[in-house]
PDB file of N, CA, C and O in Angstrom:
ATOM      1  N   UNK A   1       4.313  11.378 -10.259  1.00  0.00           N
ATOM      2  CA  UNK A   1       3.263  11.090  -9.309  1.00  0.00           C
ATOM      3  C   UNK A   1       2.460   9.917  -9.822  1.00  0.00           C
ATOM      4  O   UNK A   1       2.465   9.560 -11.000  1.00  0.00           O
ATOM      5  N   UNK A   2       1.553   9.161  -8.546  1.00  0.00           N
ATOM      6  CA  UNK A   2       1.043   7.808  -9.381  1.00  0.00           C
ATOM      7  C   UNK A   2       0.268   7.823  -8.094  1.00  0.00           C
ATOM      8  O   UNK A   2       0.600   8.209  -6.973  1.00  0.00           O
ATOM      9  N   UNK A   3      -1.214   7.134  -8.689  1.00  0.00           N
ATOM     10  CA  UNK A   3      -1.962   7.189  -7.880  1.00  0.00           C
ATOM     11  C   UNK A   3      -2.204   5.529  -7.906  1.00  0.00           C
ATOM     12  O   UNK A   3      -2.259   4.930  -8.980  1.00  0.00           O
ATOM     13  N   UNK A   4      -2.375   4.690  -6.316  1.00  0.00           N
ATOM     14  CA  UNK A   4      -2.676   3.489  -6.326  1.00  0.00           C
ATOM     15  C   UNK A   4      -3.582   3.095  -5.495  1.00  0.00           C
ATOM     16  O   UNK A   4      -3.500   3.224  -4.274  1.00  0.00           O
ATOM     17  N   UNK A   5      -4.686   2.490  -6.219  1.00  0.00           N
ATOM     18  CA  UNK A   5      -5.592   1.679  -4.838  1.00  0.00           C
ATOM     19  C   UNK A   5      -5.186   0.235  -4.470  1.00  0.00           C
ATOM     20  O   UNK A   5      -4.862  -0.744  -5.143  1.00  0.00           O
ATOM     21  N   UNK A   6      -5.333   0.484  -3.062  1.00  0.00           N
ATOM     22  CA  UNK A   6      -4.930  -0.638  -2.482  1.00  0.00           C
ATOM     23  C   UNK A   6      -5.777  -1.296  -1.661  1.00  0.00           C
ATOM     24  O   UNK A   6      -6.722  -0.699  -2.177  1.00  0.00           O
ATOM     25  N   UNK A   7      -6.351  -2.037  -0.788  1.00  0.00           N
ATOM     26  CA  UNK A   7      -6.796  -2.733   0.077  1.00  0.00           C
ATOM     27  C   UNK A   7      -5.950  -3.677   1.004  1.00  0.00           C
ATOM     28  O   UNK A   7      -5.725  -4.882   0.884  1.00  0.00           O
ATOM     29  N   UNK A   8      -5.533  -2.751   1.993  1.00  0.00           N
ATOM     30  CA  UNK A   8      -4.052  -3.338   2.670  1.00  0.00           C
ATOM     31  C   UNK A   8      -4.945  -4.332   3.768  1.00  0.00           C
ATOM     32  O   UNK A   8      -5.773  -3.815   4.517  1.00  0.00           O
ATOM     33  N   UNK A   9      -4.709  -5.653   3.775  1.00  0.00           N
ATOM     34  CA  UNK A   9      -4.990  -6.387   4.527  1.00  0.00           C
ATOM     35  C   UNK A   9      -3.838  -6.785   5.590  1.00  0.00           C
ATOM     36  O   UNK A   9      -2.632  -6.541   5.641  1.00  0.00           O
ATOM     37  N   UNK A  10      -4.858  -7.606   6.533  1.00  0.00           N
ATOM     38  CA  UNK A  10      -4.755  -7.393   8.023  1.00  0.00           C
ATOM     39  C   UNK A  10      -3.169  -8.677   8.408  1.00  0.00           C
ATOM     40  O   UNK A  10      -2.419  -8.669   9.384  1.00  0.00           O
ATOM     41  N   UNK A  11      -3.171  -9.680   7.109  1.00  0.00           N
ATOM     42  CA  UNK A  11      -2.179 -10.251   7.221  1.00  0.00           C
ATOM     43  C   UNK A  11      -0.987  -9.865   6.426  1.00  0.00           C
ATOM     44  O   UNK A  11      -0.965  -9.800   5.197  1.00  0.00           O
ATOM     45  N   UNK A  12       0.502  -9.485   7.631  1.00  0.00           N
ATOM     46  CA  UNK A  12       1.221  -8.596   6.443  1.00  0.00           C
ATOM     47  C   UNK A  12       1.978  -9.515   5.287  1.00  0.00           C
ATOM     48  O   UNK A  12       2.851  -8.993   4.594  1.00  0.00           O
ATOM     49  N   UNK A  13       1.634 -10.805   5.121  1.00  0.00           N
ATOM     50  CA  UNK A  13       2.328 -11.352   4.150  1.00  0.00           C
ATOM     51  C   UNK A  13       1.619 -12.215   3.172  1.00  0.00           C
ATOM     52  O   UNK A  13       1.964 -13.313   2.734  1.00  0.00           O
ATOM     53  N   UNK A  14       0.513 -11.473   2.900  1.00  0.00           N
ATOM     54  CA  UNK A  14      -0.352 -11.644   2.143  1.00  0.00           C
ATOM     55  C   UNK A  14      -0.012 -10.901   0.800  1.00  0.00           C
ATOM     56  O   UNK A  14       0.291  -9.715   0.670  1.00  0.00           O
ATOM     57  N   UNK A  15      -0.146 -11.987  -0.288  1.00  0.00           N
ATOM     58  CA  UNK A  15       0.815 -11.955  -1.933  1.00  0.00           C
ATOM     59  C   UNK A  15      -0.381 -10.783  -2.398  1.00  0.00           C
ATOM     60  O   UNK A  15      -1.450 -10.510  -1.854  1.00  0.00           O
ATOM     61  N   UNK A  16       0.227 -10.249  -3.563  1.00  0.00           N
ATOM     62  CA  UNK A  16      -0.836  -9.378  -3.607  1.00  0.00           C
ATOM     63  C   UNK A  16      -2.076 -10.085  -4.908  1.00  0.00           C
ATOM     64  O   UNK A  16      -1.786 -11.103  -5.536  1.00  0.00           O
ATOM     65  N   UNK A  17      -3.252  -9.430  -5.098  1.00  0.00           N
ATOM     66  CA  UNK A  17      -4.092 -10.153  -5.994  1.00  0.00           C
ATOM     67  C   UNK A  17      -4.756  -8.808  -7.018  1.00  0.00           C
ATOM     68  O   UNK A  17      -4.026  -7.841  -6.804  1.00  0.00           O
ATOM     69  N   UNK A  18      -5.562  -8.529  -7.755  1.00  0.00           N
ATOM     70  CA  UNK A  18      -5.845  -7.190  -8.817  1.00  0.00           C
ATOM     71  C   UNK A  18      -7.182  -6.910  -8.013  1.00  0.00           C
ATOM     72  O   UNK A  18      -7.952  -7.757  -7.561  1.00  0.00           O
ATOM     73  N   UNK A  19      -7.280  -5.578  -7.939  1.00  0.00           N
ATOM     74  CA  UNK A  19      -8.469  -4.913  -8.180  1.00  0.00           C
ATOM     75  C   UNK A  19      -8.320  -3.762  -9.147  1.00  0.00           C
ATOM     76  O   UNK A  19      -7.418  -3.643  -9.977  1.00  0.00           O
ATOM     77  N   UNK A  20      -9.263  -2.980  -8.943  1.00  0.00           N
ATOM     78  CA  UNK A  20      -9.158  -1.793 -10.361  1.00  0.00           C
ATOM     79  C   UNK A  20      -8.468  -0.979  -9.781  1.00  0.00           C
ATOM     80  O   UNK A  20      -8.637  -0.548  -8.641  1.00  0.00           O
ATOM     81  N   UNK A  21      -7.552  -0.685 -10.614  1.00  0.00           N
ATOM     82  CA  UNK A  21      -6.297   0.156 -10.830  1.00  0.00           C
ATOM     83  C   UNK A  21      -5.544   0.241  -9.584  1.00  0.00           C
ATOM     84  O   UNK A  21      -5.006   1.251  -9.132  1.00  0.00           O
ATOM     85  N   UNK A  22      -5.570  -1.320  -8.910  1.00  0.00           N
ATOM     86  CA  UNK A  22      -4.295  -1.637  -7.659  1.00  0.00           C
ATOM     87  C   UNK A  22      -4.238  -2.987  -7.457  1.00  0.00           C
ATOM     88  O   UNK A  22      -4.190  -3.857  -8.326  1.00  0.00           O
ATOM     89  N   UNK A  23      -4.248  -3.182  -5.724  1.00  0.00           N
ATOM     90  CA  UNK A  23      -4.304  -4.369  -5.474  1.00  0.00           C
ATOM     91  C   UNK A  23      -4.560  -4.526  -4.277  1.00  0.00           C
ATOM     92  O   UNK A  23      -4.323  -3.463  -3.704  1.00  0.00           O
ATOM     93  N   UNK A  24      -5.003  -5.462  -3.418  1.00  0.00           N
ATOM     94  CA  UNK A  24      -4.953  -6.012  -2.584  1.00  0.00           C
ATOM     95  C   UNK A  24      -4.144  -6.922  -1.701  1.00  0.00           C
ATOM     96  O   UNK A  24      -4.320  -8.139  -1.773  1.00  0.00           O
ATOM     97  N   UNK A  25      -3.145  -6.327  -0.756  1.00  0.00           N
ATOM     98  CA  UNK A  25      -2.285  -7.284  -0.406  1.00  0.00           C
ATOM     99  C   UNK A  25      -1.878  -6.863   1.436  1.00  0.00           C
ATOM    100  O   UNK A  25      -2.481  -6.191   2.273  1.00  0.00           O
ATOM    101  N   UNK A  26      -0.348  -7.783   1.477  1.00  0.00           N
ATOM    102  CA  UNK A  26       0.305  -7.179   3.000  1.00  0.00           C
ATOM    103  C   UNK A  26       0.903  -6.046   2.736  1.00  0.00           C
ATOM    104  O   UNK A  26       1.079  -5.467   1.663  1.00  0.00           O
ATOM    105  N   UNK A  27       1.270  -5.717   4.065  1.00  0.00           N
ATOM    106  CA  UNK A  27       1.954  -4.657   3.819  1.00  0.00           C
ATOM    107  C   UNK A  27       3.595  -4.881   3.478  1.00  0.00           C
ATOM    108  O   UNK A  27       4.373  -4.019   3.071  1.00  0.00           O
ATOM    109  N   UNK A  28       3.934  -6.552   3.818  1.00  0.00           N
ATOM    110  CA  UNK A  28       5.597  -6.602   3.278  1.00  0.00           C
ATOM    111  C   UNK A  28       5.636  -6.260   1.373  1.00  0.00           C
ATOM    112  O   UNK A  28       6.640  -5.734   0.892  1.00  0.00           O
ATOM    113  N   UNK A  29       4.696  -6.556   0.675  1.00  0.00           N
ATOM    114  CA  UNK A  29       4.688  -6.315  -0.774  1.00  0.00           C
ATOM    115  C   UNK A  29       4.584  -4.754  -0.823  1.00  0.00           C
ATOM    116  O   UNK A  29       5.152  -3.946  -1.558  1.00  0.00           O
ATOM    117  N   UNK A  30       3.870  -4.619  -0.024  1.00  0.00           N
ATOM    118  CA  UNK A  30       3.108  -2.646  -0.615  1.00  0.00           C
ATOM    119  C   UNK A  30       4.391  -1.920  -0.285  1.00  0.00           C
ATOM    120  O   UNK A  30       4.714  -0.888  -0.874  1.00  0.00           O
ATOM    121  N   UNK A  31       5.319  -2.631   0.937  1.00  0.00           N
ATOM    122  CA  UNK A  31       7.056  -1.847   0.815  1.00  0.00           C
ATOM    123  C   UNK A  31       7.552  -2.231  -0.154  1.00  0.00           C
ATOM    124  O   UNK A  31       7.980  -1.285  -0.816  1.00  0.00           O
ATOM    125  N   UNK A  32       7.800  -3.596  -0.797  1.00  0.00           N
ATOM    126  CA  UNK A  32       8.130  -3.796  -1.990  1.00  0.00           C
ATOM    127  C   UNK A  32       8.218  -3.198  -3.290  1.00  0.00           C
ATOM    128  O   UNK A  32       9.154  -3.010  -4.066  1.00  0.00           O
ATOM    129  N   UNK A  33       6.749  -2.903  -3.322  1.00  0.00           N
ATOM    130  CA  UNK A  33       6.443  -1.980  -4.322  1.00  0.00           C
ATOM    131  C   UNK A  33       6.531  -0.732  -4.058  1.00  0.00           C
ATOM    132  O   UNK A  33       7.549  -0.242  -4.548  1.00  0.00           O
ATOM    133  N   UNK A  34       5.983  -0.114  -3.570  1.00  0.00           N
ATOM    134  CA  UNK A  34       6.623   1.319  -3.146  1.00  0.00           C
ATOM    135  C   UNK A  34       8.341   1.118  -3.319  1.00  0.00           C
ATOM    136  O   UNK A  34       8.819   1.562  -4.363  1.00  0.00           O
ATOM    137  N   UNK A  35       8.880   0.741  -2.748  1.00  0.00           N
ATOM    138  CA  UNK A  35      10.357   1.192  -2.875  1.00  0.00           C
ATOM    139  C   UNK A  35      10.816   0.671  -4.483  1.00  0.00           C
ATOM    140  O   UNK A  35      11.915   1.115  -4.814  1.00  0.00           O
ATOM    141  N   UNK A  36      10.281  -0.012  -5.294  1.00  0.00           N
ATOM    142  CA  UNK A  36      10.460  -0.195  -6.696  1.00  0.00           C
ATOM    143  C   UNK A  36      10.099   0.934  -7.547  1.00  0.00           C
ATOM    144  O   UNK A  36      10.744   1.299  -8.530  1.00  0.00           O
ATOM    145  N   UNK A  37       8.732   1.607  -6.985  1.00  0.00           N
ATOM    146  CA  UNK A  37       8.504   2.693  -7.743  1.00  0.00           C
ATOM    147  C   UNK A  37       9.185   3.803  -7.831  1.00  0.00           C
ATOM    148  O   UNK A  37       9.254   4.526  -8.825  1.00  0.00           O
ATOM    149  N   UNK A  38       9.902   4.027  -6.395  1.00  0.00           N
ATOM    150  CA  UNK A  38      10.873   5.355  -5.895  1.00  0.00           C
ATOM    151  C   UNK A  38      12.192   4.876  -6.732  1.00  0.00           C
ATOM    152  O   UNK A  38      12.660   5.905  -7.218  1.00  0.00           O
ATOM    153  N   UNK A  39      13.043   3.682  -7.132  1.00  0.00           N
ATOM    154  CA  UNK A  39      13.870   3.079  -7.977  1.00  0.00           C
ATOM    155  C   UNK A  39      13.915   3.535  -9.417  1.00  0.00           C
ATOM    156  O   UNK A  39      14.919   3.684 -10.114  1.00  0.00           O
ATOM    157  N   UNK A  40      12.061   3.819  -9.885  1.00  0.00           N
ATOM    158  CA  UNK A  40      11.802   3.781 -11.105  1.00  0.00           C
ATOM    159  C   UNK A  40      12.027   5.654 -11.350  1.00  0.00           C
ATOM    160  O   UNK A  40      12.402   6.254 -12.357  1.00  0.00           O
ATOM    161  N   UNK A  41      11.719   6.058 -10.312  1.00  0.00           N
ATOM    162  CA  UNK A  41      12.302   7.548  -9.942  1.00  0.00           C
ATOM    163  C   UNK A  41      10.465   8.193  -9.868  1.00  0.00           C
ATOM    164  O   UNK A  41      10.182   9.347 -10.191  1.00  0.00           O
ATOM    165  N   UNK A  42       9.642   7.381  -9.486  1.00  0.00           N
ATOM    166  CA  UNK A  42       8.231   7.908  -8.990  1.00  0.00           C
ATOM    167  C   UNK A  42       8.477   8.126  -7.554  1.00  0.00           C
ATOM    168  O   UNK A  42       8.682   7.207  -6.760  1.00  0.00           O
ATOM    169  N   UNK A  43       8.437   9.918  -7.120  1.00  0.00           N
ATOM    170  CA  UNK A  43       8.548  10.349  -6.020  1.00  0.00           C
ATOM    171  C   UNK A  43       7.162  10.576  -5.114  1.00  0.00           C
ATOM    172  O   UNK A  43       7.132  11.054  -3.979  1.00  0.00           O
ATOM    173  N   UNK A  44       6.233  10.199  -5.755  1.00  0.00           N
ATOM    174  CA  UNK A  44       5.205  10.744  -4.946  1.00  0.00           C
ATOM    175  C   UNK A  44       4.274   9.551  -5.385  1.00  0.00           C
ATOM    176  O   UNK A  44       4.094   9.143  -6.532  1.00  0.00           O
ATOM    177  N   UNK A  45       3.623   9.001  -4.000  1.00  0.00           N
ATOM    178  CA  UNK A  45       2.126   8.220  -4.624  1.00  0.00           C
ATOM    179  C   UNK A  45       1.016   8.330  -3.650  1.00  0.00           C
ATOM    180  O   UNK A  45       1.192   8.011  -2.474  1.00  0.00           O
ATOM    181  N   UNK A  46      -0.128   8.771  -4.093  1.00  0.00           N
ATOM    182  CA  UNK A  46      -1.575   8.581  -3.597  1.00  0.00           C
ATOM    183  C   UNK A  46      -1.749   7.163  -3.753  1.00  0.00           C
ATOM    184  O   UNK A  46      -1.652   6.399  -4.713  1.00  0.00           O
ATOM    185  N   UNK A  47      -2.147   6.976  -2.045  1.00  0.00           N
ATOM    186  CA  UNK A  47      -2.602   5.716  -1.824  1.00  0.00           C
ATOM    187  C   UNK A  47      -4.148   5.910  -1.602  1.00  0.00           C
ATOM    188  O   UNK A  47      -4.497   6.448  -0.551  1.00  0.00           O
ATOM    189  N   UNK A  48      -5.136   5.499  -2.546  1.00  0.00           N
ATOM    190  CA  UNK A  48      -6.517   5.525  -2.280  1.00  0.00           C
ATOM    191  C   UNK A  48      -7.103   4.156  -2.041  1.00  0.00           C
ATOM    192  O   UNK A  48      -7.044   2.995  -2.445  1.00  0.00           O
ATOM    193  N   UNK A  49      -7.669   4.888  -1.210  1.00  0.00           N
ATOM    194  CA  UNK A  49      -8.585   3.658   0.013  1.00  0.00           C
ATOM    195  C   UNK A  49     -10.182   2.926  -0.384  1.00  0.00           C
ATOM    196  O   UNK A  49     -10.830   2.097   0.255  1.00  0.00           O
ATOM    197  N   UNK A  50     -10.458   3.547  -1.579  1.00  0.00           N
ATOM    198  CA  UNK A  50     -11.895   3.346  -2.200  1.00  0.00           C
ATOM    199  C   UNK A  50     -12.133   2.061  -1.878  1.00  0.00           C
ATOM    200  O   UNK A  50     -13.094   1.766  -1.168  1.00  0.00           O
ATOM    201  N   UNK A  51     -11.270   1.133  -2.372  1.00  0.00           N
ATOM    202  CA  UNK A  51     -11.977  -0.460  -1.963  1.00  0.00           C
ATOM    203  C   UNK A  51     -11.182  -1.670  -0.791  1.00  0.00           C
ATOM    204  O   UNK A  51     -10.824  -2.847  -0.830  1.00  0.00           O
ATOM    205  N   UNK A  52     -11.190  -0.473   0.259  1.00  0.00           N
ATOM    206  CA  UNK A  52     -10.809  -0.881   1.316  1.00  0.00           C
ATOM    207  C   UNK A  52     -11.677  -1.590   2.131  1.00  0.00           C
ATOM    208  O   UNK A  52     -12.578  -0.934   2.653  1.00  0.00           O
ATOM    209  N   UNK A  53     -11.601  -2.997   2.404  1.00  0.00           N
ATOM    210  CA  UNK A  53     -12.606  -4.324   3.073  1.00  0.00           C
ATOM    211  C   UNK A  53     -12.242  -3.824   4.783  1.00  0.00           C
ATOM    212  O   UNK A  53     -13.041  -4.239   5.622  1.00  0.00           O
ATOM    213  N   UNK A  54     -11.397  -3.199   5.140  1.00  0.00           N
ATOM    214  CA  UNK A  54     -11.094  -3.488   6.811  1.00  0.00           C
ATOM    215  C   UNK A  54     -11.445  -1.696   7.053  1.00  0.00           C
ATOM    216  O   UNK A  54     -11.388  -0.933   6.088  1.00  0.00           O
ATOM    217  N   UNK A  55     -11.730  -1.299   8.175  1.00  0.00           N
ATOM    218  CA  UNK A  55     -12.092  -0.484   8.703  1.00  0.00           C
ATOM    219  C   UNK A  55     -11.016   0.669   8.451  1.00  0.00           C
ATOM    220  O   UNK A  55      -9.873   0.275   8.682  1.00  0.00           O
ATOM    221  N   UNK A  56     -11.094   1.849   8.079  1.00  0.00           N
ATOM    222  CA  UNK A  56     -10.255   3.051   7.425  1.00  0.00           C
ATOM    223  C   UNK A  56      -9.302   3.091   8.456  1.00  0.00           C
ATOM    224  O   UNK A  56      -8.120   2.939   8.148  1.00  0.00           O
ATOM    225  N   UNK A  57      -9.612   3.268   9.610  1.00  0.00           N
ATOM    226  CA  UNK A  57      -8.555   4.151  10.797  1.00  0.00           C
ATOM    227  C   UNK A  57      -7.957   2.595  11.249  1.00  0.00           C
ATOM    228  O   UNK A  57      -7.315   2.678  12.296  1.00  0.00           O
ATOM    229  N   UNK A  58      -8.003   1.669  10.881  1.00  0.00           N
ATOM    230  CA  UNK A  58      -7.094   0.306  11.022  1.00  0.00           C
ATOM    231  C   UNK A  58      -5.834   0.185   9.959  1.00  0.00           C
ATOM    232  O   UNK A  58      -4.792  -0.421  10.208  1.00  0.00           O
ATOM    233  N   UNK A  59      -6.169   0.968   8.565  1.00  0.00           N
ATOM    234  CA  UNK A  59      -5.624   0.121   7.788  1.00  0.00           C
ATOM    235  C   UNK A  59      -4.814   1.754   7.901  1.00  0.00           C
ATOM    236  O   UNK A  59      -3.617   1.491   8.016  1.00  0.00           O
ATOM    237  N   UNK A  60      -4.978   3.123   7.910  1.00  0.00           N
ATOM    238  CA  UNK A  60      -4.122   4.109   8.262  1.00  0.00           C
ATOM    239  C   UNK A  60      -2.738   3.733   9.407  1.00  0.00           C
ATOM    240  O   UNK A  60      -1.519   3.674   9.244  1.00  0.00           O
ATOM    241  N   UNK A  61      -3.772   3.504  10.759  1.00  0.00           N
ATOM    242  CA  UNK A  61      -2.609   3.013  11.330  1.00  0.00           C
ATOM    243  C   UNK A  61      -1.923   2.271  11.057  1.00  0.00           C
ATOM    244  O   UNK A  61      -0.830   2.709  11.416  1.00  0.00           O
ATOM    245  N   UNK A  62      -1.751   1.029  10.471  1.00  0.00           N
ATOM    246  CA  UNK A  62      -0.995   0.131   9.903  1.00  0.00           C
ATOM    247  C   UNK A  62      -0.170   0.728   9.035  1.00  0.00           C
ATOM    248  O   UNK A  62       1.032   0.649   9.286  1.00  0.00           O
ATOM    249  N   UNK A  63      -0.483   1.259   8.156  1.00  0.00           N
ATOM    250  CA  UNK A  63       0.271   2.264   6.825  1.00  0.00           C
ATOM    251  C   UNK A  63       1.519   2.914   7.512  1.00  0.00           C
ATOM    252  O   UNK A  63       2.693   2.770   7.169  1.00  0.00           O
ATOM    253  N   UNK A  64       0.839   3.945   8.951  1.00  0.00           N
ATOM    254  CA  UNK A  64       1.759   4.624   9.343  1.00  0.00           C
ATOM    255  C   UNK A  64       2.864   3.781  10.511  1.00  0.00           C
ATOM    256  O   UNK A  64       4.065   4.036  10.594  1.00  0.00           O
ATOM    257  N   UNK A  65       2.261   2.931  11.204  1.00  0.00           N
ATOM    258  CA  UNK A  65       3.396   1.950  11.928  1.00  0.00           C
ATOM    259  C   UNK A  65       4.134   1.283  10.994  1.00  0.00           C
ATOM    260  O   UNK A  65       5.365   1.298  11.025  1.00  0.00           O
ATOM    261  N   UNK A  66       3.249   0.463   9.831  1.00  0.00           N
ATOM    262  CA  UNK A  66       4.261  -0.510   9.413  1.00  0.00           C
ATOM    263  C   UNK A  66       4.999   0.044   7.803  1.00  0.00           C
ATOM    264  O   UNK A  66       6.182  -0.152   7.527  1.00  0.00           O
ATOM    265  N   UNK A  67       4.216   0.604   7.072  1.00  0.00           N
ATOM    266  CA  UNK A  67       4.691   1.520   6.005  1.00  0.00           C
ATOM    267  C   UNK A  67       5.382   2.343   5.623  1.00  0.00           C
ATOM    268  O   UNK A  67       6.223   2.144   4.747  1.00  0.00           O
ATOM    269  N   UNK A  68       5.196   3.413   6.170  1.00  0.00           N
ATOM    270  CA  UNK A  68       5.666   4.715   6.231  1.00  0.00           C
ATOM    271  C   UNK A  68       7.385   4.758   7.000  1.00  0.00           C
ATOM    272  O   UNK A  68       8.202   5.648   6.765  1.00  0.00           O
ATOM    273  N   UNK A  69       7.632   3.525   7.965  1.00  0.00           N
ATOM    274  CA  UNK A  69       8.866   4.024   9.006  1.00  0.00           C
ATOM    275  C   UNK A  69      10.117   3.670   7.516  1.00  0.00           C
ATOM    276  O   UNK A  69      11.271   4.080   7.391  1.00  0.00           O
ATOM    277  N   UNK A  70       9.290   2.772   6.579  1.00  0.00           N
ATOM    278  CA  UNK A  70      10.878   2.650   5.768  1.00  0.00           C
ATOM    279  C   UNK A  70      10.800   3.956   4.483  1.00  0.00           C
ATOM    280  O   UNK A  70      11.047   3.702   3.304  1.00  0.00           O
ATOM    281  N   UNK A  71      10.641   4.528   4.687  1.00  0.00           N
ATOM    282  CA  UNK A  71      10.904   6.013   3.754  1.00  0.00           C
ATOM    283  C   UNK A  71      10.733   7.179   4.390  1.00  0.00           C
ATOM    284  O   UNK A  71       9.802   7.425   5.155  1.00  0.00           O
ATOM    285  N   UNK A  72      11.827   8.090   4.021  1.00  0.00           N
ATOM    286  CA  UNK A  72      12.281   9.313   4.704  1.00  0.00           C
ATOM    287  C   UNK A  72      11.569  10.298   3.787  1.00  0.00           C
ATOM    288  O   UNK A  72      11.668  11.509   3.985  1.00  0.00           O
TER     289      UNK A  72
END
């Protein structure tokens, strides 16, 4: 298990940059990474929203339209 903060911004091909203990980026990297971690054999990750700049129920939906459809 691995817990990551992120700040998923509104452009999805936005490189990612550091905040504390994540990052800030699109969502084409945050599949990137996610599917590297499931590679590394990390089955489970908390995505925390603490220093999230765009409005909560924007950046959920996004997660679940654009995130979530590539893992079963």
């Amino acid at each position: 298990m691995h817990s990551l903060y992120i700040d998923l911004l509104e452009d999805p091909h936005a490189e990612p940059s550091q905040i504390h203990l994540g990052f800030r980026t699109g969502d084409r990297f945050l599949v990137r990474y996610l599917k590297g971690l499931g590679a590394a054999g990390v089955s489970h990750v908390v995505l925390v929203l603490k220093f999230a700049t765009r409005p909560i129920d924007e950046v959920t939906q996004d997660l679940g339209e654009q995130v979530l459809p590539h893992f079963s």
